[in-house]
Biopython code that builds the backbone (N, CA, C, O; Angstrom):
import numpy as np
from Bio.PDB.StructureBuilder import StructureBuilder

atoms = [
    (1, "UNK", "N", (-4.813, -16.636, -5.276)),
    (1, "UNK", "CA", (-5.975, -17.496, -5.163)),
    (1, "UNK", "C", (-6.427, -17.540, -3.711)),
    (1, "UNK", "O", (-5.574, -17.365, -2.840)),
    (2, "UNK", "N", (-7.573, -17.737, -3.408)),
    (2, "UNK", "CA", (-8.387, -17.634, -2.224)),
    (2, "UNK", "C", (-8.031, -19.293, -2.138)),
    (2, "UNK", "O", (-7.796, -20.233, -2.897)),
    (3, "UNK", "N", (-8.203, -18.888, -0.127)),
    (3, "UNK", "CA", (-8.552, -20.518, 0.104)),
    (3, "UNK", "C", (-10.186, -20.487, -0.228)),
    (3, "UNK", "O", (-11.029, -19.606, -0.401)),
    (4, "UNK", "N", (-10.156, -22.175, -0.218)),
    (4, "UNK", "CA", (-11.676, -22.806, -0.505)),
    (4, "UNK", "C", (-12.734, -22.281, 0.242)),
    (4, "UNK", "O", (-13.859, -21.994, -0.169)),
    (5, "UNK", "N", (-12.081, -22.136, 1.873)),
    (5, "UNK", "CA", (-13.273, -21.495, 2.713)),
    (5, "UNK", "C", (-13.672, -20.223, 2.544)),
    (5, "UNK", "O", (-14.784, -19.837, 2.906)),
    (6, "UNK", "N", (-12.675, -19.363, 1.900)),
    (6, "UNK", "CA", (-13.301, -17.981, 1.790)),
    (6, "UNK", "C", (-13.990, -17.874, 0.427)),
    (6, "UNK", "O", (-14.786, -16.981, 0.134)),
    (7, "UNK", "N", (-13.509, -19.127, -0.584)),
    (7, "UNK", "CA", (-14.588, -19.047, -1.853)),
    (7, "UNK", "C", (-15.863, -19.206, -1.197)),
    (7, "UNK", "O", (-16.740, -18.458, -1.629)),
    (8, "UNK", "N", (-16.256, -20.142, -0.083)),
    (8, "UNK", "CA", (-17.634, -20.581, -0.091)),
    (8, "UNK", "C", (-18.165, -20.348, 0.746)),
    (8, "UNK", "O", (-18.924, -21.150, 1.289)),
    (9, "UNK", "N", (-17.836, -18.474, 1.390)),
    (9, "UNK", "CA", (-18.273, -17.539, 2.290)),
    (9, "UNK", "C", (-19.661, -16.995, 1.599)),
    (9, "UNK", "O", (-19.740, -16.611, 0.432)),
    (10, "UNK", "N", (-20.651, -17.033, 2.468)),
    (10, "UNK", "CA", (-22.351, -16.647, 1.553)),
    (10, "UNK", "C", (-22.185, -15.416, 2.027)),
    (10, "UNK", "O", (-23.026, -14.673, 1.520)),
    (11, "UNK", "N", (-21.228, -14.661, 3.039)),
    (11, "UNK", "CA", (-21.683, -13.289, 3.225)),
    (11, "UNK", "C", (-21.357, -12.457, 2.599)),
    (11, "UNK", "O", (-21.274, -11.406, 3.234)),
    (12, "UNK", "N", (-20.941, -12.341, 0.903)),
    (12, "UNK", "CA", (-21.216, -11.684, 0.126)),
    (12, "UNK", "C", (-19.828, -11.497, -0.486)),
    (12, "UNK", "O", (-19.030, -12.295, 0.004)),
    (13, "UNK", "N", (-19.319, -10.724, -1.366)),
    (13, "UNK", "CA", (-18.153, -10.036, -1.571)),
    (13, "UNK", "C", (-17.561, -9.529, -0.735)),
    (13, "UNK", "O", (-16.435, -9.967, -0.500)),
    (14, "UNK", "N", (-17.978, -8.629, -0.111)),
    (14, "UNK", "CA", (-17.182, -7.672, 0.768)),
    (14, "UNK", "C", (-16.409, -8.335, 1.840)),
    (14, "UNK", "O", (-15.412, -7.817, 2.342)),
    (15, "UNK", "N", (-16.836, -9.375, 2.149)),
    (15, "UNK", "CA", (-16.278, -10.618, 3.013)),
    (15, "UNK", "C", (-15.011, -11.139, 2.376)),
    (15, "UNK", "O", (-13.961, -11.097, 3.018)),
    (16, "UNK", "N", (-15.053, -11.681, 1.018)),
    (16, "UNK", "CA", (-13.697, -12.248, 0.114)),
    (16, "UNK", "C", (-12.996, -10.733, 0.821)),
    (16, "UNK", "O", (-12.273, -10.657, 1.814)),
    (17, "UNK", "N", (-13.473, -9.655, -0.032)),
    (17, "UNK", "CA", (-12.376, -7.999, -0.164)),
    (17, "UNK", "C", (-11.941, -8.242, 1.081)),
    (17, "UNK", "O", (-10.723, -8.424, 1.076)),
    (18, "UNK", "N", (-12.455, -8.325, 2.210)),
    (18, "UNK", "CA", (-11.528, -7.666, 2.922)),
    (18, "UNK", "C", (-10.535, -8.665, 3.514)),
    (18, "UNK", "O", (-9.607, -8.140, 4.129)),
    (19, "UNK", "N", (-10.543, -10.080, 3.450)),
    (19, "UNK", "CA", (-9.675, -10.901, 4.104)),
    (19, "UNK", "C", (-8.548, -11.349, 2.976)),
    (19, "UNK", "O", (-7.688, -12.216, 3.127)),
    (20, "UNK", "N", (-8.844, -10.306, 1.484)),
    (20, "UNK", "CA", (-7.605, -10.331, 0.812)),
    (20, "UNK", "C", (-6.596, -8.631, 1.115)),
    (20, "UNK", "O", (-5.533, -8.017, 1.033)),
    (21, "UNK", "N", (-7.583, -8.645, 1.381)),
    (21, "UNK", "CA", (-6.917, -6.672, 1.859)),
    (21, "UNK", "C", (-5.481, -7.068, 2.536)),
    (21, "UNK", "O", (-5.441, -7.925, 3.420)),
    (22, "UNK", "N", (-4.124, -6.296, 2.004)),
    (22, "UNK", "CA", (-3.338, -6.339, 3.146)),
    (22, "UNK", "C", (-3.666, -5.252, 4.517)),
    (22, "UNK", "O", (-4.562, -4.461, 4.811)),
    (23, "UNK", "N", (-2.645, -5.631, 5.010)),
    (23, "UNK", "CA", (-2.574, -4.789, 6.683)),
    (23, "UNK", "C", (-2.713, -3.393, 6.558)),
    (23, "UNK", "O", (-3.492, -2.757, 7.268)),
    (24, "UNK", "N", (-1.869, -2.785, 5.535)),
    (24, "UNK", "CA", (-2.034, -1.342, 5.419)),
    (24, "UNK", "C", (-3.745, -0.713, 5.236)),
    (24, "UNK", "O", (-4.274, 0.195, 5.877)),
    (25, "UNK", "N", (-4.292, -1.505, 4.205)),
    (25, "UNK", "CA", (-5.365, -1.214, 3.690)),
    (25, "UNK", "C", (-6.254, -1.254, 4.813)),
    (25, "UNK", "O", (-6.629, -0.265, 5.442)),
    (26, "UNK", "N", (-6.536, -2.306, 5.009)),
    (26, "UNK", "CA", (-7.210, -2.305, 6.407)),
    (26, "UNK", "C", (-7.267, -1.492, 7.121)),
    (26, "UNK", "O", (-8.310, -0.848, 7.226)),
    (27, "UNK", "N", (-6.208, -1.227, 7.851)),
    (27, "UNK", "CA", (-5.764, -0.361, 8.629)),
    (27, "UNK", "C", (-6.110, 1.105, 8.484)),
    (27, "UNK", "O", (-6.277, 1.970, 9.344)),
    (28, "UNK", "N", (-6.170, 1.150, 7.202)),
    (28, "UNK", "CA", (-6.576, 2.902, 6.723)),
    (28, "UNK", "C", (-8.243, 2.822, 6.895)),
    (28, "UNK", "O", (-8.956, 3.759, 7.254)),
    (29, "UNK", "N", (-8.587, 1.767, 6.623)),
    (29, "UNK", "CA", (-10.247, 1.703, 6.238)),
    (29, "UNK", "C", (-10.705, 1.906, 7.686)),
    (29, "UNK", "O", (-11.251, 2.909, 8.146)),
    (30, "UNK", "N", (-10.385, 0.777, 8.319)),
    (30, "UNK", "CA", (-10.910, 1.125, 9.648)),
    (30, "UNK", "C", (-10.369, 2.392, 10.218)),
    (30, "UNK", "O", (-10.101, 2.171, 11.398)),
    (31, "UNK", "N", (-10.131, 3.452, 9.938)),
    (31, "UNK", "CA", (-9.888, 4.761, 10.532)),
    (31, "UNK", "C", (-10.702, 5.774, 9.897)),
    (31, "UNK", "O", (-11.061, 6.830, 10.418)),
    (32, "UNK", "N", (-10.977, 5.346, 8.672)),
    (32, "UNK", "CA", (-11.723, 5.997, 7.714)),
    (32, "UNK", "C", (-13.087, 6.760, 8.627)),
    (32, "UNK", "O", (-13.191, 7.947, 8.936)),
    (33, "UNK", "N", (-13.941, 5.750, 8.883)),
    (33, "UNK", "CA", (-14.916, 6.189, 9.516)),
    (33, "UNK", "C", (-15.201, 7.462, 10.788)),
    (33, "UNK", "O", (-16.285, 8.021, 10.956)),
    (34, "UNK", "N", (-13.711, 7.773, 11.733)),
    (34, "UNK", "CA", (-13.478, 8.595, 12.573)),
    (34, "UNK", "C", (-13.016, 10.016, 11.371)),
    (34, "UNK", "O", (-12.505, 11.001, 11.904)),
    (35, "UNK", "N", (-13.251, 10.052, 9.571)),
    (35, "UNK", "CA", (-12.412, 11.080, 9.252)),
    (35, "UNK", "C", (-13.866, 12.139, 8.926)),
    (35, "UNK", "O", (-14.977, 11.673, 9.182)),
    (36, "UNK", "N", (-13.773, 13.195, 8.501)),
    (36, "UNK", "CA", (-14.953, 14.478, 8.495)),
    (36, "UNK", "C", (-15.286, 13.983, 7.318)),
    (36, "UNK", "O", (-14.405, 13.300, 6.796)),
    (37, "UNK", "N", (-16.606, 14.149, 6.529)),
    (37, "UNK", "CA", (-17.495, 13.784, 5.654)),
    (37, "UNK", "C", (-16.423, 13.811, 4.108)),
    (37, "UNK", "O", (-16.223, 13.004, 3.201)),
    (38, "UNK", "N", (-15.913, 15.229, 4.440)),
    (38, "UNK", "CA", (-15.125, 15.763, 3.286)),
    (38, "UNK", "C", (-14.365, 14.866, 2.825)),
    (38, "UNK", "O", (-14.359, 14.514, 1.645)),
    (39, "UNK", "N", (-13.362, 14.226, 4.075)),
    (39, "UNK", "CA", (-12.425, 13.386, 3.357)),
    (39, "UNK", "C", (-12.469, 12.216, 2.923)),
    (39, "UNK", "O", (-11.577, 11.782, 2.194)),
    (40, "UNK", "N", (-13.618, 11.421, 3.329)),
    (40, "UNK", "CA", (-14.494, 10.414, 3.335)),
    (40, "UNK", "C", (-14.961, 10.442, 1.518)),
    (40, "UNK", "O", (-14.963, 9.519, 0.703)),
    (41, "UNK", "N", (-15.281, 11.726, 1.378)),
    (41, "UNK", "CA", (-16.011, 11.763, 0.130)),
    (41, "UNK", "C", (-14.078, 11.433, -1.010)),
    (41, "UNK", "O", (-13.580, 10.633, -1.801)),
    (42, "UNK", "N", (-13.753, 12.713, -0.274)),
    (42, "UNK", "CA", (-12.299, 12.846, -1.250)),
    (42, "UNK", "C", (-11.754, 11.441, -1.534)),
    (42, "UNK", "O", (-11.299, 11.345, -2.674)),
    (43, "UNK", "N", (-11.666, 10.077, -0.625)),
    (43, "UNK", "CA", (-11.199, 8.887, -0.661)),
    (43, "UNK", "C", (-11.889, 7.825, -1.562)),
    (43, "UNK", "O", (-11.285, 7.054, -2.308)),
    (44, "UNK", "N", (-13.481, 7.901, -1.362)),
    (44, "UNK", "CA", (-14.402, 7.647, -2.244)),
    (44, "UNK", "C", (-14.084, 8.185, -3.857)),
    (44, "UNK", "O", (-14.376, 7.445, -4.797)),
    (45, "UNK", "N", (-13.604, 9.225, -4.038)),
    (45, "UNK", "CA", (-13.904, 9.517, -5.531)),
    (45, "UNK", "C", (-12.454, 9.243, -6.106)),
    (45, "UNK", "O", (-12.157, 9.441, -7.284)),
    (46, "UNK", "N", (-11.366, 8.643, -4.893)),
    (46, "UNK", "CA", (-9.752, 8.286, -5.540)),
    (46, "UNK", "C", (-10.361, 6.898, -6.061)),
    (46, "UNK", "O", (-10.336, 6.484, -7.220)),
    (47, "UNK", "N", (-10.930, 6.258, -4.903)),
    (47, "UNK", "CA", (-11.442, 4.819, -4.812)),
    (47, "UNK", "C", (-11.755, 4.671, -6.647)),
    (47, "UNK", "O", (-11.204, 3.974, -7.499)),
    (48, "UNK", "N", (-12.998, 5.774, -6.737)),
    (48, "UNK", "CA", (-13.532, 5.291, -8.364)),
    (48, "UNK", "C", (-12.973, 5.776, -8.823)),
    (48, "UNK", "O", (-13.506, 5.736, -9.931)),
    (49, "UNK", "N", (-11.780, 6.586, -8.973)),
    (49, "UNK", "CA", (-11.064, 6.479, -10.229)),
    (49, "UNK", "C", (-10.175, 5.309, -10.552)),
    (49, "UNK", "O", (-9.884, 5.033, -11.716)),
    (50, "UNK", "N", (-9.690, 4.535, -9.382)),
    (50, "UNK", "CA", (-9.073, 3.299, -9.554)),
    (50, "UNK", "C", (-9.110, 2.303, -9.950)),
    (50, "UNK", "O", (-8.336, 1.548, -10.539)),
    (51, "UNK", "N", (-10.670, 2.272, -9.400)),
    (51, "UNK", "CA", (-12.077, 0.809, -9.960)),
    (51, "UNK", "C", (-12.166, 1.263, -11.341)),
    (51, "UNK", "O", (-11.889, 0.403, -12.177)),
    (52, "UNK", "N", (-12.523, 2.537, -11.819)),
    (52, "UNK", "CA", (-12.438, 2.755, -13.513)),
    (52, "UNK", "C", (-11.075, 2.376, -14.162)),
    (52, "UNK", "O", (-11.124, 1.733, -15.210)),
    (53, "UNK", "N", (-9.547, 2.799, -13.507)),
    (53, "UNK", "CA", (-9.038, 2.287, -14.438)),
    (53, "UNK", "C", (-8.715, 1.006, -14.634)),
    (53, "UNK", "O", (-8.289, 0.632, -15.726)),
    (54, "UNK", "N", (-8.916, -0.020, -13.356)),
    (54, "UNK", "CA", (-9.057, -1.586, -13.059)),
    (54, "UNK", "C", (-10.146, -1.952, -14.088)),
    (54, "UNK", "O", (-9.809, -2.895, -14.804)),
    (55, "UNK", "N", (-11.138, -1.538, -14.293)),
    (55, "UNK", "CA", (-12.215, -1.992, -14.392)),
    (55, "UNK", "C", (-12.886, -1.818, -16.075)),
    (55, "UNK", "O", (-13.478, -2.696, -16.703)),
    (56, "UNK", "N", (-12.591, -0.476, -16.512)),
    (56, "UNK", "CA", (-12.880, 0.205, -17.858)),
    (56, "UNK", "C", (-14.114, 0.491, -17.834)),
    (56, "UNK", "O", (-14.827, 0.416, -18.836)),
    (57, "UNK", "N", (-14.726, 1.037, -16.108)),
    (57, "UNK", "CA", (-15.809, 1.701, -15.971)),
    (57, "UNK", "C", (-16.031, 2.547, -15.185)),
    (57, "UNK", "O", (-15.665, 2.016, -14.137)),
    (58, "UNK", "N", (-16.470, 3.756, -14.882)),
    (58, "UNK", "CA", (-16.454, 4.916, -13.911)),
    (58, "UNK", "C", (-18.190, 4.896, -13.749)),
    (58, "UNK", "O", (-19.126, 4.826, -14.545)),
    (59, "UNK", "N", (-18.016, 5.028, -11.839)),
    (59, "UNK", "CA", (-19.315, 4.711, -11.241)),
    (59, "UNK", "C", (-19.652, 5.878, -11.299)),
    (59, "UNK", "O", (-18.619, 6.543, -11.223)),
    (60, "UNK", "N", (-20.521, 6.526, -11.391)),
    (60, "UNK", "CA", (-21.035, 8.029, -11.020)),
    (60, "UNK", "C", (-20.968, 8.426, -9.544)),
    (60, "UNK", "O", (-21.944, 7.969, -8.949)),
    (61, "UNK", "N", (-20.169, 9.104, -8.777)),
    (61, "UNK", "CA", (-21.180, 9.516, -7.589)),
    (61, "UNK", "C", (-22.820, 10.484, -7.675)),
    (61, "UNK", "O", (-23.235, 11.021, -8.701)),
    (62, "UNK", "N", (-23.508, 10.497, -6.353)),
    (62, "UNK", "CA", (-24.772, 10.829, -6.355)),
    (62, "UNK", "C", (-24.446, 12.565, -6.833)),
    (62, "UNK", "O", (-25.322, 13.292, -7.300)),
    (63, "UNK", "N", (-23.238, 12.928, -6.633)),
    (63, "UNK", "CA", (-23.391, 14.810, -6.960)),
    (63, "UNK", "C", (-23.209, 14.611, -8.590)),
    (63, "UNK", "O", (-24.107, 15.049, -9.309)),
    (64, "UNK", "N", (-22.002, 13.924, -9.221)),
    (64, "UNK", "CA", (-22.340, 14.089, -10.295)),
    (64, "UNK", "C", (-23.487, 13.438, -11.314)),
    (64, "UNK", "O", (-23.567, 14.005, -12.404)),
    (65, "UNK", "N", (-24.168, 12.583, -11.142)),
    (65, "UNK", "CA", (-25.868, 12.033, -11.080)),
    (65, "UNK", "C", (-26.437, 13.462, -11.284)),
    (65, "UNK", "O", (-26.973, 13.792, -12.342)),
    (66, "UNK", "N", (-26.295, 14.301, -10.212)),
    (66, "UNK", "CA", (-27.233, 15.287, -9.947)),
    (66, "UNK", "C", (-26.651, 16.289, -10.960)),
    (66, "UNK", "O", (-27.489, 16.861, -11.657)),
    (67, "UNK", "N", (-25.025, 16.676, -11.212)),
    (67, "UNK", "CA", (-24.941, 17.415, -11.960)),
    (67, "UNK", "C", (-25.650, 17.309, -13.426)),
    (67, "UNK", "O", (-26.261, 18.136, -14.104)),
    (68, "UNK", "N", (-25.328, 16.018, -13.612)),
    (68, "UNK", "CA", (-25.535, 15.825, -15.570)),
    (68, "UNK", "C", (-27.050, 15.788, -15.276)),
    (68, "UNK", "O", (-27.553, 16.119, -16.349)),
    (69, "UNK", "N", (-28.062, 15.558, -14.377)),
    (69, "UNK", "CA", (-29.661, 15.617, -14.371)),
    (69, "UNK", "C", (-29.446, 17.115, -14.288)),
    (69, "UNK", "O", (-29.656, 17.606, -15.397)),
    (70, "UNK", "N", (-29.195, 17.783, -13.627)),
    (70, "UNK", "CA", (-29.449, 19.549, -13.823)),
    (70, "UNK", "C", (-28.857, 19.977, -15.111)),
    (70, "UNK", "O", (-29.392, 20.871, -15.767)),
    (71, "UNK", "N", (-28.025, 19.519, -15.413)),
    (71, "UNK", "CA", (-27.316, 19.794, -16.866)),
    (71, "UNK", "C", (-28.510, 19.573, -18.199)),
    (71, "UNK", "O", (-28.959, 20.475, -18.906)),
    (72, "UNK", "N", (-28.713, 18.671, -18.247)),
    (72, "UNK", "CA", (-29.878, 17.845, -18.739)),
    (72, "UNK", "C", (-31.517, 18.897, -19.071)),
    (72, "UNK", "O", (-32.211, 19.194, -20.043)),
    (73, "UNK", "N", (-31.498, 19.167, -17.482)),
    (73, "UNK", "CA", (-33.064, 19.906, -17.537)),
    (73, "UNK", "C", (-32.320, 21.637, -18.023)),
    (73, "UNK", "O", (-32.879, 22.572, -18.595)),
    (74, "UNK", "N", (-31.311, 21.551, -17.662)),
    (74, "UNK", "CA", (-31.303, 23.407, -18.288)),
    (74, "UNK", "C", (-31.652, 23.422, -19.322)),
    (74, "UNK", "O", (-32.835, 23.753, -19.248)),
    (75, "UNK", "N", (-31.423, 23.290, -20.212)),
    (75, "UNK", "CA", (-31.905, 23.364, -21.846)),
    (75, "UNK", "C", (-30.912, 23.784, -22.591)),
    (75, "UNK", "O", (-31.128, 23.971, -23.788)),
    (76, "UNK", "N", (-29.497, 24.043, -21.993)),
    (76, "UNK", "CA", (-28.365, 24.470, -22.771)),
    (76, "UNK", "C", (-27.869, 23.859, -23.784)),
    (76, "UNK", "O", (-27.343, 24.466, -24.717)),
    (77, "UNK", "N", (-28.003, 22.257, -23.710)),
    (77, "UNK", "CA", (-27.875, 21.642, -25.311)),
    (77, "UNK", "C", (-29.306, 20.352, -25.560)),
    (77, "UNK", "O", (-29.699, 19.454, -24.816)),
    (78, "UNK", "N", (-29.653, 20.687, -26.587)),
    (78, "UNK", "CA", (-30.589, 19.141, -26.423)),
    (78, "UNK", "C", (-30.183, 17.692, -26.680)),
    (78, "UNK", "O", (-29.408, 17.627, -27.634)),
    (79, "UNK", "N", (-30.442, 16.597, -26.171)),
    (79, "UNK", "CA", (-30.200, 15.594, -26.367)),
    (79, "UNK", "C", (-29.356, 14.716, -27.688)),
    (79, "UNK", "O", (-28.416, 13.923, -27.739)),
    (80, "UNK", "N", (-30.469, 15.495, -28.878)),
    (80, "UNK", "CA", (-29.721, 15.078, -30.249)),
    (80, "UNK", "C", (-28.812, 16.048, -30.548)),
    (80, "UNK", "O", (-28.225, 15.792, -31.600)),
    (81, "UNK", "N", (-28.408, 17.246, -29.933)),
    (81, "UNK", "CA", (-27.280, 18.327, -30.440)),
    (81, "UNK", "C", (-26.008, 17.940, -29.842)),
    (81, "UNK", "O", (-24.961, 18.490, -30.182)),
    (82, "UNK", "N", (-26.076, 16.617, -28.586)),
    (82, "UNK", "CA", (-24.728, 16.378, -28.188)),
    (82, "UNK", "C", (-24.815, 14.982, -28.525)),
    (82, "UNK", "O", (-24.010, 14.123, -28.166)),
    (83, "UNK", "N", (-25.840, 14.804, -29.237)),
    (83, "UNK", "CA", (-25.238, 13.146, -29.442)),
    (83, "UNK", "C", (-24.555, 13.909, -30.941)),
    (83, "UNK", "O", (-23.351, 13.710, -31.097)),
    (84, "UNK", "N", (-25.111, 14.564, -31.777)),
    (84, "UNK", "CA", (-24.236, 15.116, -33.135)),
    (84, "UNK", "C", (-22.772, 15.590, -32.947)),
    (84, "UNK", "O", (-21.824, 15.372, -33.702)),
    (85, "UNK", "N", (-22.782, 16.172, -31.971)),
    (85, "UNK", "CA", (-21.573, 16.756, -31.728)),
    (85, "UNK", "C", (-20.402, 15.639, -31.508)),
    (85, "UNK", "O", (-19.296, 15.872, -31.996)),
    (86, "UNK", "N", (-20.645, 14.328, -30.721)),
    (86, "UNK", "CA", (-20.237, 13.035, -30.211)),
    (86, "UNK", "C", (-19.614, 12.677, -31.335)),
    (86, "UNK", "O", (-18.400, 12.595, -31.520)),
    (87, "UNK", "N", (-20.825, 12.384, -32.366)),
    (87, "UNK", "CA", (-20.644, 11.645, -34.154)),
    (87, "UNK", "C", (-19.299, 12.197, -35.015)),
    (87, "UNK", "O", (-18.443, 11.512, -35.574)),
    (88, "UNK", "N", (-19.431, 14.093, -34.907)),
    (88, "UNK", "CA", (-18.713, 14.596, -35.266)),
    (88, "UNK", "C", (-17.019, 14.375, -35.018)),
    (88, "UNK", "O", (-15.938, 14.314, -35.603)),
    (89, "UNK", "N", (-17.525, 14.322, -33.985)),
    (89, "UNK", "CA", (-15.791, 13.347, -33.854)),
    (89, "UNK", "C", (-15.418, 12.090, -33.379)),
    (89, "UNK", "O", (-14.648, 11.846, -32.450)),
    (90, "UNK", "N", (-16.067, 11.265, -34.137)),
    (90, "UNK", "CA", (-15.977, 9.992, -33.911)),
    (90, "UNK", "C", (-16.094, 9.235, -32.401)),
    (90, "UNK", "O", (-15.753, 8.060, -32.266)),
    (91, "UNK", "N", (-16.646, 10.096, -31.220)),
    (91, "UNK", "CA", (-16.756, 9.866, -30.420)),
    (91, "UNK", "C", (-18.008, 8.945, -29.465)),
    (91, "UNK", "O", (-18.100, 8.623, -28.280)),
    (92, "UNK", "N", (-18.907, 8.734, -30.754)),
    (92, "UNK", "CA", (-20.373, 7.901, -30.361)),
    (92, "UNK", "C", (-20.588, 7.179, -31.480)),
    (92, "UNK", "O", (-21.572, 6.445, -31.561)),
]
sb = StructureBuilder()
sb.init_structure("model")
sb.init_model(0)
sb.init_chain("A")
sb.init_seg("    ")
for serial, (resi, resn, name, xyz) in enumerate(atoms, 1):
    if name == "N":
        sb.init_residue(resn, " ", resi, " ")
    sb.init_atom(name, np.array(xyz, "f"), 0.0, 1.0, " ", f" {name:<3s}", serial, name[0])
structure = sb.get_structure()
């Protein structure tokens, strides 16, 4: 449980997150920013797999956004041929 003062912090969530963060966490985050784009991204996509299994939801990043929209416009399956396919196995 939070103390009272950090419940009735207006600067948002990220304010609660990080003053429940332990030391380690912290500690990694603030280094984060000195690491190359790559690994930045690589930490980001551990991040959402974690929040999905905490959560029972997976965020998209912006590349895969872009994949399933290019997927989408190829024309390799249409819309109602993968929602059938879904049905077919009880999956939609």
């Amino acid at each position: 449980m939070l103390p009272a003062w950090v419940e009735r912090l207006e600067v948002g969530d990220a304010a609660r997150y990080h003053y429940c963060m332990n030391a380690t966490v912290k500690n990694i985050l603030e280094r984060v920013a000195a690491w190359p784009e790559e690994d930045q991204e690589e930490l980001a996509a551990l991040a959402r797999e974690i929040e999905a299994r905490r959560t029972g939801v997976y965020q998209l990043s912006d590349d895969e956004k872009a994949a399933i929209e290019a997927a989408r416009r190829s024309g390799l399956a249409s819309d109602d041929s993968v929602a059938a396919f879904w049905r077919r196995y009880g999956l939609a």
